[in-house]
C-alpha positions, 0 to 999 in steps of 0.5 A: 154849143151842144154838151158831149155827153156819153151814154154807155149801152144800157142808156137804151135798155128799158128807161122807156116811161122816164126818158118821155116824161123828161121828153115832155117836160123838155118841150112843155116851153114851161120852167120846171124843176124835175126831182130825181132820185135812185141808188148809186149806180142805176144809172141817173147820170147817163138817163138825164144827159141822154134825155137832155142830149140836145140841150145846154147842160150846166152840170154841178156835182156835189164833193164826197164829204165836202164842206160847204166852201169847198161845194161852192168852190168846186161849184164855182170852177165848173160854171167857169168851165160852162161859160168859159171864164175862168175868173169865175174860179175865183169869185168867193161866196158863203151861201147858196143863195150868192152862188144862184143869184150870181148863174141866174145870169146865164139861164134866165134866156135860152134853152137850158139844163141846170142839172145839180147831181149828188144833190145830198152832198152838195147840201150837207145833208141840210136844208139850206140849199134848197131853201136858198134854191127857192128864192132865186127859183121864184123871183129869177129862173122861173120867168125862163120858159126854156128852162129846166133844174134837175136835183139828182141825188143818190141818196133817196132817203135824203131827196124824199124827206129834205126835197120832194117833201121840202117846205120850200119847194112844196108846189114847186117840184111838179115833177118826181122820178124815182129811177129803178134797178133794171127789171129781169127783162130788161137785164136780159135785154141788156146781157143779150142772146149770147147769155143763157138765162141762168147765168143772167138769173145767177147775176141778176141774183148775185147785185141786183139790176144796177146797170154798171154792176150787170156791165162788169159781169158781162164783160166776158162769156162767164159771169160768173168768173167776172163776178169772181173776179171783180169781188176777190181780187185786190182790184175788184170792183166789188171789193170796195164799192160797198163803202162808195154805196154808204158814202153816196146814200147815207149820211155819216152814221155807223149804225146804218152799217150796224144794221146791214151788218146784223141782218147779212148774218142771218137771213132776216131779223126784228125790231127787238132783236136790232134794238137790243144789238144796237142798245137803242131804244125800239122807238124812233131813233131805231125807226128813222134808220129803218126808214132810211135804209128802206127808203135807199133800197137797202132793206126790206120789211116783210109781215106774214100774208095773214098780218098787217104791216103795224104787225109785232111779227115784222121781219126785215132782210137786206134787199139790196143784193149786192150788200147781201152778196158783199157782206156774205162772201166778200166781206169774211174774205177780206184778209185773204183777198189783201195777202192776193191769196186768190190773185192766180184763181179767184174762184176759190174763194166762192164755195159753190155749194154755199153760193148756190144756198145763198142764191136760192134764199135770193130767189125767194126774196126776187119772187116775194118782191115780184109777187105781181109779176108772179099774179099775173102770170097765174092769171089772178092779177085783177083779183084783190090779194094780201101776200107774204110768207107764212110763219108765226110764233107757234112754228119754228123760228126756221119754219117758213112756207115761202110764199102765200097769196090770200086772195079775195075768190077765197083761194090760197094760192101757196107757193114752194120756191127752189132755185137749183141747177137741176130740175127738182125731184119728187122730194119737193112733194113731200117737203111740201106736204110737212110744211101743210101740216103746220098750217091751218087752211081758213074755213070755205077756202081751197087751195092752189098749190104752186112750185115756182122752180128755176129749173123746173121739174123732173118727169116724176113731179110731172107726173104725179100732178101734185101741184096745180100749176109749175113755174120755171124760170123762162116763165118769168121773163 
């Protein structure tokens, strides 16, 4: 008997590289185990059951925060469901390794999925479930060729350091996916013809390529009335997902949140700077949450083009743009939103001027985090380059050239960002031109001077033929 399994319409959006490596690994008539990780809400879930869609499927979801009995016993009731013997509600265990002893029975023939989802919760943040994992794995579930174990977890952080590096699954795990948010292409794909590109761009900018977050913004003709609606309503479903993303990607450790919480007040920070705001030491307590919380996606490390990544000059910014978007609008408004101050008109609680700012430091990040897409479109992609922002301890703490590519033919290929709604102005030139004399050009370089604007350029920046080339933001799909 086939599993019902129901994928919603983004299951067939991109997903093209992942769904044949699982196509693959289904047919290989080999055990295997297949590690797959990805943040909450990008779409693991619907990816494995649409592959497996053929396939018997034995589903164990971890418990949010749940001991260990009540995992084994919430454990215990859906292989009940599976094999369609509600005594085995009843059975009692204390490990793991009584618990895979036991189903072994049902997977050693046949052609089976064994699919263990939110793989961190079922394991208590600890080792002992894998290891017990391993031994039914070696000496049961691995003699059936038809067989196939998904460990699926929504905490990267987790499944990177306690799965694919664990001890006791090393030459075991032949198979790792790290599921991604949606590229710009795809979420253009998937929000369709009827979508302008700046409003797929202002949602894409706003919570990232999470498919079920893009879901709700495209559930009417204006999203951004949705994402109005969804984050400043006392129903919204921004309005709490912010504590489902740190329940379901990191153990239970405020500091996590500390650090989110620092870095969404301003538009980027450094290690001293968290050290001393968390009275931590900068050494490796401090490094194992920045290690985690960049490891799930969360934040991002960034040095000046000219440095590298061992530099003292190390910035870090959230990366995760809903967590930008939550902590910079929904989080202030909390109070207001809980007295349904903006039940009748949502989008009185988003001040337009103060978004439109927001999304343009957004732009900036997407086209740093891009800047391969950004090579390849400037023609240079097979030319080695070191890349980043511009800044130093001899400029301004607010002094940033956005974008700079330092490349091997000795051009510097600098690069002003702007995310406006109209086309830019001449301004641009002369903006361009005060940040240049801040900067040293390296000896036997030239530069190629780039605007990268959204909206592009009014007839005068075109005219004035300033800058080498200019890109817009249809150039970018």
């Amino acid at each position: 008997m086939k599993n019902p399994v129901k994928t919603g319409s983004f299951g067939i959006v991109g997903r093209a590289a992942e769904l044949s490596q699982l196509s693959r690994i289904g047919l290989s008539k080999r055990a295997a185990i297949v590690i797959v990780y990805g943040r909450r809400r990008v779409g693991k879930t619907t990816l494995i059951e649409h592959a497996y869609r053929e396939r018997r499927i034995l589903k164990i979801e971890g418990v949010e925060s749940g001991p260990k009995a009540k995992q084994l016993e919430t454990a215990l009731l859906l292989v009940a469901q599976y094999v369609n013997d509600p005594t085995i509600a009843k059975l009692k265990f204390t490990r793991w390794l009584e618990f895979f002893e036991y189903i072994a029975r049902f997977l050693e023939d046949g052609v089976h999925t064994l699919y263990l989802e939110e793989l961190q919760w079922l394991a208590s943040y600890n080792d002992e479930l894998v290891s017990d994992f391993k031994l039914v794995w070696d000496n049961r579930l691995s003699k059936n060729s038809n067989l196939v174990v998904v460990l699926c977890g929504s905490s990267p952080s987790f499944m990177i350091n306690n799965v694919v590096k664990s001890k006791a699954l090393y030459g075991r795990s032949q198979h790792e996916i790290h599921v991604e948010p949606f590229t710009l292409r795809e979420a253009v794909e998937y929000f369709g013809d009827s979508y302008s590109l700046d409003s797929v761009m202002d949602s894409y900018l706003s919570v990232g390529g999470i498919p079920e977050y893009l879901s709700y913004l495209r559930a009417s003709k204006s999203s951004y009335l949705e994402l109005c609606n969804q984050s400043f309503r006392r129903q919204g479903y921004f309005l709490n997902e912010c504590e489902r993303v740190f329940v379901s990607s990191l153990a239970n450790n405020d500091n996590y949140r500390k650090i989110i919480e620092i870095l969404a007040k301003q538009r980027f920070s450094t290690r001293p700077i968290l050290a001393e705001r968390l009275s931590l030491d900068s050494g490796g307590t401090l490094s194992h949450l920045l290690f985690d919380l960049e490891m799930s996606g969360f934040i991002r490390s960034y040095v000046p083009f000219d440095k590298k990544e061992g530099s003292k000059l190390v910035r870090y910014e959230i990366s995760d743009q809903y967590l930008q978007f939550y902590f910079r609008f929904i989080a202030p408004a909390k109070k207001r939103i809980a007295q349904n101050a903006y039940a009748e008109n949502s989008t009185k609680a988003l001040n337009l001027t103060d978004y439109q700012q927001w999304l343009g430091y957004s732009f900036e990040r997407w086209c740093r985090h891009n800047h391969a897409l950004l090579a390849k479109y400037m023609g240079f992609s097979n030319v080695q380059y070191d890349v980043g922002p511009y800044f130093s301890k001899k400029t301004p703490v607010n002094f940033q050239i956005d974008l700079i590519f330092s490349r091997a033919d000795k051009v510097l290929t600098i690069c002003e960002i702007k995310y406006t709604k109209a086309p830019v102005s001449k301004k641009v030139i002369k903006e361009f031109e005060q940040k240049m004399e801040s900067f040293v050009v390296p000896p036997r370089h030239s530069v190629q001077r780039v605007l990268i604007s959204a909206a592009g350029t009014d007839i005068a920046v075109k005219n004035a033929g300033f800058f080498d080339d200019i890109i817009e933001l249809k150039d970018l799909i």
